[in-house]
PLY file of the C-alpha trace (Angstrom):
ply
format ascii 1.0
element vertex 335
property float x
property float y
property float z
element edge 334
property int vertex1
property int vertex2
end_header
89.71 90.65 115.77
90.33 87.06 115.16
86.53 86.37 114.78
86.77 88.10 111.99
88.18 85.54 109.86
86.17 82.92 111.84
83.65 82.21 109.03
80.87 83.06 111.56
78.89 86.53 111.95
81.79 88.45 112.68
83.36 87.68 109.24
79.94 87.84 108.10
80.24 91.33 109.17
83.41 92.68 107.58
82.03 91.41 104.63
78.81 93.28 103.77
80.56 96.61 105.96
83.76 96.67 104.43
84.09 94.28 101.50
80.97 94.65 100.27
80.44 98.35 101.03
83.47 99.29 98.90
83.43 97.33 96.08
80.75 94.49 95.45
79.29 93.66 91.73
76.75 91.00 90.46
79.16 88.24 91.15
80.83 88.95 94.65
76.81 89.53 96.09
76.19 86.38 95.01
78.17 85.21 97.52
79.67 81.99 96.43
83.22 80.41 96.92
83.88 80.94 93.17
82.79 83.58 90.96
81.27 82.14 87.61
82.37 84.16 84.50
81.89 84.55 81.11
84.23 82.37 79.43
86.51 84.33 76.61
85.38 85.35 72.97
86.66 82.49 70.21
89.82 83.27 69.57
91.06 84.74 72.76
93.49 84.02 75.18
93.22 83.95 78.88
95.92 85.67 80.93
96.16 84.57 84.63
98.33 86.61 87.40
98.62 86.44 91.00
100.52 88.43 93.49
101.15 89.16 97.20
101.58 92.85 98.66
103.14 93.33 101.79
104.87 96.36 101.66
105.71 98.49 104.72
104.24 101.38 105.39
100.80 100.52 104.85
100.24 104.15 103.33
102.34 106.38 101.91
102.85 109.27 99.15
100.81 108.53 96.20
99.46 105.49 97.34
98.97 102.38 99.80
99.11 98.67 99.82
95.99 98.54 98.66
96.08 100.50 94.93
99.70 99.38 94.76
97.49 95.63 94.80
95.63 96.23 92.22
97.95 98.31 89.93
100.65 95.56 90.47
98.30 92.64 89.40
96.42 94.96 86.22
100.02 95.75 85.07
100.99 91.80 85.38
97.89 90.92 83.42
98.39 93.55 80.97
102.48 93.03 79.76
100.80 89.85 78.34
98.99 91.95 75.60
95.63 90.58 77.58
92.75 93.23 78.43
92.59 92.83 82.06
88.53 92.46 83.29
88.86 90.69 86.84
90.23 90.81 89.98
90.21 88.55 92.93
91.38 89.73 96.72
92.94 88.00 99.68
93.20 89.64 103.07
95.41 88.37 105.45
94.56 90.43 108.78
96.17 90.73 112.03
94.58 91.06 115.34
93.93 94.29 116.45
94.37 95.94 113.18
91.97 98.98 112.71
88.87 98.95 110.88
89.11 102.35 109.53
92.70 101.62 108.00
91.19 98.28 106.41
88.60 101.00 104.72
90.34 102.99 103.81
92.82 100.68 101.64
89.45 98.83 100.44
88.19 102.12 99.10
91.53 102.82 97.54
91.40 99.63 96.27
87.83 100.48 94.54
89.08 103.60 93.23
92.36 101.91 91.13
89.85 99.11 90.21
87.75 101.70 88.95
90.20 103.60 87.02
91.90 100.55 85.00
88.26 99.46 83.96
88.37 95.96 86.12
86.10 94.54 88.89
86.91 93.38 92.11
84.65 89.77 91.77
86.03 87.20 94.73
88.20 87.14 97.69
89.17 85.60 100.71
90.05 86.82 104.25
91.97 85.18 107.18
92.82 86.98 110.68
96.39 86.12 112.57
96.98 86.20 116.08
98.08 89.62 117.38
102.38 90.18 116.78
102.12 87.60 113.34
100.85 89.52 110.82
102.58 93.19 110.75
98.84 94.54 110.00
97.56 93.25 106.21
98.90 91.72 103.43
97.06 91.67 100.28
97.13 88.66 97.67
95.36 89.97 94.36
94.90 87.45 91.15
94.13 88.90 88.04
92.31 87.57 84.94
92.23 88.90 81.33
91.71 88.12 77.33
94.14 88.14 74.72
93.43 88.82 71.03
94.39 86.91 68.88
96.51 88.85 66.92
98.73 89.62 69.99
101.89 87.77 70.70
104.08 89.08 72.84
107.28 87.61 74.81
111.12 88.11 75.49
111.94 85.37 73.24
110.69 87.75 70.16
113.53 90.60 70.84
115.65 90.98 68.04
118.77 92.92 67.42
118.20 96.45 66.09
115.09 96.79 68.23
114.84 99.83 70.38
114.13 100.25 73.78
111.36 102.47 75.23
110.75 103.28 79.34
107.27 104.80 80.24
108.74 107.55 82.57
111.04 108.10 85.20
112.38 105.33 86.95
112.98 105.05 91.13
109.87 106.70 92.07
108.64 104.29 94.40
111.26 102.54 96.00
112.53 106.30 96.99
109.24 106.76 98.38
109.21 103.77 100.59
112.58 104.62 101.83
111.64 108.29 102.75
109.09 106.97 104.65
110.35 103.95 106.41
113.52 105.94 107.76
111.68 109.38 107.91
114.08 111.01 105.13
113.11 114.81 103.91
113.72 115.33 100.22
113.89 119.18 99.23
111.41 118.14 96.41
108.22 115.69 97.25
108.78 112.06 95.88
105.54 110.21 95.43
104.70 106.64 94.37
104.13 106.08 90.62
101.71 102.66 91.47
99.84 103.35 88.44
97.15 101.34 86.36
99.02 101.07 83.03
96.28 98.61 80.81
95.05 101.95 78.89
98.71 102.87 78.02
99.50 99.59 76.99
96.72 99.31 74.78
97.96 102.42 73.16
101.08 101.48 71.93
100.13 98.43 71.00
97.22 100.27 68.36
99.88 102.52 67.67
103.08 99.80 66.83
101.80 96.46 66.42
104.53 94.90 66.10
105.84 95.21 70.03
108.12 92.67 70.97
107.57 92.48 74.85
106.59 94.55 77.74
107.58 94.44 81.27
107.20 95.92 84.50
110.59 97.16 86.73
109.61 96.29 89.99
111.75 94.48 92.05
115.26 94.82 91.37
114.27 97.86 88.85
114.69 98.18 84.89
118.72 96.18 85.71
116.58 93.09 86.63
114.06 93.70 83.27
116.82 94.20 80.93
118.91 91.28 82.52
115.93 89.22 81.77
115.33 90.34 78.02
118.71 89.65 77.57
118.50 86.26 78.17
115.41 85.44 76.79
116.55 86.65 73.54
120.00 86.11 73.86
121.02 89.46 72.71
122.56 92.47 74.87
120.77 95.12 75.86
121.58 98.11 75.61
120.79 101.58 77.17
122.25 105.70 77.35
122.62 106.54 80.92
121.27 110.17 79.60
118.53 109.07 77.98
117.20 107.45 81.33
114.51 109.76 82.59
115.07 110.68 86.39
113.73 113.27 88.65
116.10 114.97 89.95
115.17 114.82 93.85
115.18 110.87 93.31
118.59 111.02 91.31
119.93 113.34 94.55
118.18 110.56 96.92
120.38 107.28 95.29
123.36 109.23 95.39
123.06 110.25 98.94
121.85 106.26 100.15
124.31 104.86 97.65
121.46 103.17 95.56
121.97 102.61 91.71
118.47 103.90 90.44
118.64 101.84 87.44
117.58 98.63 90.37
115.29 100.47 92.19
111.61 99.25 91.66
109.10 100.58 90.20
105.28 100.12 90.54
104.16 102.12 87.58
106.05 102.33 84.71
106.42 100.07 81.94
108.99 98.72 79.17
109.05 98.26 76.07
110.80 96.30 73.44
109.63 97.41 69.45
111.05 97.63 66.42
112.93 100.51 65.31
110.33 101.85 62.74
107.82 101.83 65.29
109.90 103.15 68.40
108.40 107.23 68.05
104.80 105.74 67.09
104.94 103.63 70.08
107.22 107.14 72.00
103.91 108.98 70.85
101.43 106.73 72.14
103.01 106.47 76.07
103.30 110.22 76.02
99.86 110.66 75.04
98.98 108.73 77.97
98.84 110.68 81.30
101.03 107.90 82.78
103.43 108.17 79.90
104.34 111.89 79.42
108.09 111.46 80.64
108.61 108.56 78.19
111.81 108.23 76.96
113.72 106.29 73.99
116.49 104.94 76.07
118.22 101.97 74.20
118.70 99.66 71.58
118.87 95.66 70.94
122.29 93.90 69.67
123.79 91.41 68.70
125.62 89.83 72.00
129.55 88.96 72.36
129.73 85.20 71.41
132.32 84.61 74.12
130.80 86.39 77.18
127.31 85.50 76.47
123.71 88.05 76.68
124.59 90.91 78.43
122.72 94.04 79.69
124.90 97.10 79.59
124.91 101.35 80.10
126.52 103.77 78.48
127.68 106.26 81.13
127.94 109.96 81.00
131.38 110.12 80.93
131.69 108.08 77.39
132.58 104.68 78.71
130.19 101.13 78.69
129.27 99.12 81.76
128.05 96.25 82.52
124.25 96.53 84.19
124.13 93.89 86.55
121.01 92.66 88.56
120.43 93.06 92.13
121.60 90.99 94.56
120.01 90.43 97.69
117.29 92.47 99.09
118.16 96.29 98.09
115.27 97.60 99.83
112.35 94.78 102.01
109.59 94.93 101.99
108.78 97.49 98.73
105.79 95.84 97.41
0 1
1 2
2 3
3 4
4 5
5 6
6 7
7 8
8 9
9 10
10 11
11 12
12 13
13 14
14 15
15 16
16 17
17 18
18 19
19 20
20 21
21 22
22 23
23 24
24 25
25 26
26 27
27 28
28 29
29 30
30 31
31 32
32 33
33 34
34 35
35 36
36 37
37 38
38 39
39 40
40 41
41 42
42 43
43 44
44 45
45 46
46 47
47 48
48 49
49 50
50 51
51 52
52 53
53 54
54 55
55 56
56 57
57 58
58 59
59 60
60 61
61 62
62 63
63 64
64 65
65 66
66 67
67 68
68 69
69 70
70 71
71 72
72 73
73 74
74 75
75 76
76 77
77 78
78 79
79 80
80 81
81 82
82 83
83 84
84 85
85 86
86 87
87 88
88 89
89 90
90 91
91 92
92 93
93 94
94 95
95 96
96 97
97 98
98 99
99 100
100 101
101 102
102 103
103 104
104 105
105 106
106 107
107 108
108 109
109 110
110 111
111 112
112 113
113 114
114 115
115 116
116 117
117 118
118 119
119 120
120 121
121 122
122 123
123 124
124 125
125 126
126 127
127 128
128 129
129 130
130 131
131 132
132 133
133 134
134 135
135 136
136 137
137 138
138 139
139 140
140 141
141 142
142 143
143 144
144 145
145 146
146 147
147 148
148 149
149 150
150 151
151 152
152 153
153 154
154 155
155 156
156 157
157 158
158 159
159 160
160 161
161 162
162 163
163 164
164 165
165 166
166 167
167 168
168 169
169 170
170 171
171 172
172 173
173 174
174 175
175 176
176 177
177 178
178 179
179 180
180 181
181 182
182 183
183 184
184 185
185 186
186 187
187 188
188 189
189 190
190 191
191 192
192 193
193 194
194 195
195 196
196 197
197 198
198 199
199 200
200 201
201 202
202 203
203 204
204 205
205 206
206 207
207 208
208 209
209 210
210 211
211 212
212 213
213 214
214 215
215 216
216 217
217 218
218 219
219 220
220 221
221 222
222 223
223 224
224 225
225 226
226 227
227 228
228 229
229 230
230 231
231 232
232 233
233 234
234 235
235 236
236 237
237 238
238 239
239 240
240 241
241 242
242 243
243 244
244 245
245 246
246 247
247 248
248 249
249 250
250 251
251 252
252 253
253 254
254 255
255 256
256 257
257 258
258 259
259 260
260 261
261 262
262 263
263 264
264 265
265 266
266 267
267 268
268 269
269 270
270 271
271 272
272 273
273 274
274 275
275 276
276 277
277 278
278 279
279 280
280 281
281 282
282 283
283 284
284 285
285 286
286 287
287 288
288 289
289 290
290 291
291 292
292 293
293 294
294 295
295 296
296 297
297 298
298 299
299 300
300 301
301 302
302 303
303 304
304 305
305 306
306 307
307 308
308 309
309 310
310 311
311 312
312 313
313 314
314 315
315 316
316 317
317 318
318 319
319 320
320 321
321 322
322 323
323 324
324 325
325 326
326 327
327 328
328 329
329 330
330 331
331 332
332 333
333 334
């Protein structure tokens, strides 16, 4: 109701029975407008990350708005090289939406939280009128430390580096299309939202030397390449065989017309290392239960002078294409 976000008893409320219930530490009882936290170790870094989650369904296979919040903001955090630790949360609520739906994402929420080793430690909440909100939408920040030996970034790509995906790629977006137009699959298709800090940490013990990391959400691993192309100035490089896809998702592009190589992804990562650490950091994602369909998939060169950075594919069939990014909106509404 809208006197839930009225800053009166009724938010008061949702707070200690919801909120609260689910998820509250030290600092969120405390029950200021800030949470006051240790400051960072000499030497370390801060990283700082915000997002907004408004995806649609609310639930769905594998997951919900809420762990695909937290998941989405850890990973952010964690492509930096940081150690993510906290969390805020921002609830945007419309009228009428049920209680027992906005528990049940809070204690998914907990759960993911739980899982990547971070805590939930301020938030926010604000109630629309009734027909203006489409149920929730979730803005998470995320805070975390860098050591100081870590330096990651696009910019540090060079030609001759190889490129590494965490697992199969289209998951997700698949998922939310299933669901949103009712689709059957004769195989299930699940989210992958997944809490990748641990693997991350992993390859970077295992191959210290990794360039960059990055998330294919929106506009998939096309848009991630396209970027580290263009950071770097370099062209990027993947086997179209060497792309790990399951098969009912593969079967699901062809059938919508969807190139899977830009459809997002909410829990897989990659990554950019030098070639004599590419199967040390291989070894480390598929020691990871998030990593175990990790894949070698590419390698860095040296771009074409006259054409400029480039991201490209080599098909099945023997030929090279050129791996554009999305344009437009492939799919609303995924995250």
């Amino acid at each position: 109701m809208l006197g839930h976000g009225s800053g009166g008893s009724m938010m008061k409320r949702i707070i200690d029975e919801v909120f609260f219930e689910a998820y509250a530490g030290e600092e969120l009882l405390r029950g200021d407008d800030a949470a006051v936290l240790e400051a960072p170790a000499s030497g370390e870094r801060m990283a700082f990350s915000t997002d907004s989650f408004v995806v649609s369904p609310h639930f769905f296979p594998g997951g919900d708005i809420g762990r695909l919040a937290v998941c989405g903001t850890v990973n952010d955090v964690a492509t930096s090289g940081a150690v993510p630790k906290y969390l805020s949360c921002g609830f945007v609520l419309e009228e009428g939406y049920p209680i027992r739906n906005l528990k049940r994402i809070c204690a998914s929420m907990a759960d993911a939280a739980a899982e990547a080793g971070v805590r939930l430690v301020t938030g926010d909440t604000k109630v629309v009128n009734r027909g203006h909100g489409d149920g929730v939408f979730i803005n998470t920040t995320g805070i975390g430390f860098i050591p100081a030996n870590v330096n990651l970034g696009g910019a540090r790509i060079r030609p001759g580096d190889k490129i590494l995906v965490s697992g199969t790629l289209g998951d997700h977006g698949i998922t939310i299309m299933s669901c949103r137009e009712s689709l059957s699959f004769s195989a299930d298709v699940k989210t992958d939202a997944a809490p990748l800090n641990h693997l991350i940490a992993a390859v970077l013990k295992a191959a210290p030397n990794v360039r960059c990391f990055r998330d294919p959400t929106r506009g998939g691993i096309s848009s991630t390449l396209n970027e580290f192309a263009s950071q770097a100035q370099v062209d990027m490089v993947v086997d179209q065989d060497a792309v790990p896809v399951k098969p009912s998702v593969a079967g699901a592009c062809e059938m919508l017309g969807y190139d899977v190589m830009q459809v997002a992804n909410e829990g897989k990562i990659v990554c950019v290392v030098p070639a004599d650490e590419a199967q040390a950091a291989l070894e480390a994602m598929r020691s990871d239960r998030y990593g175990s369909d990790a894949a070698l998939i590419g390698e860095v060169r040296d771009m074409k002078l006259e054409r400029g950075p480039k991201a490209l594919i080599r098909t099945s069939i023997g030929g090279t294409r050129i791996l554009d990014m999305l344009v437009g909106e492939q799919l609303p509404r995924i995250c």
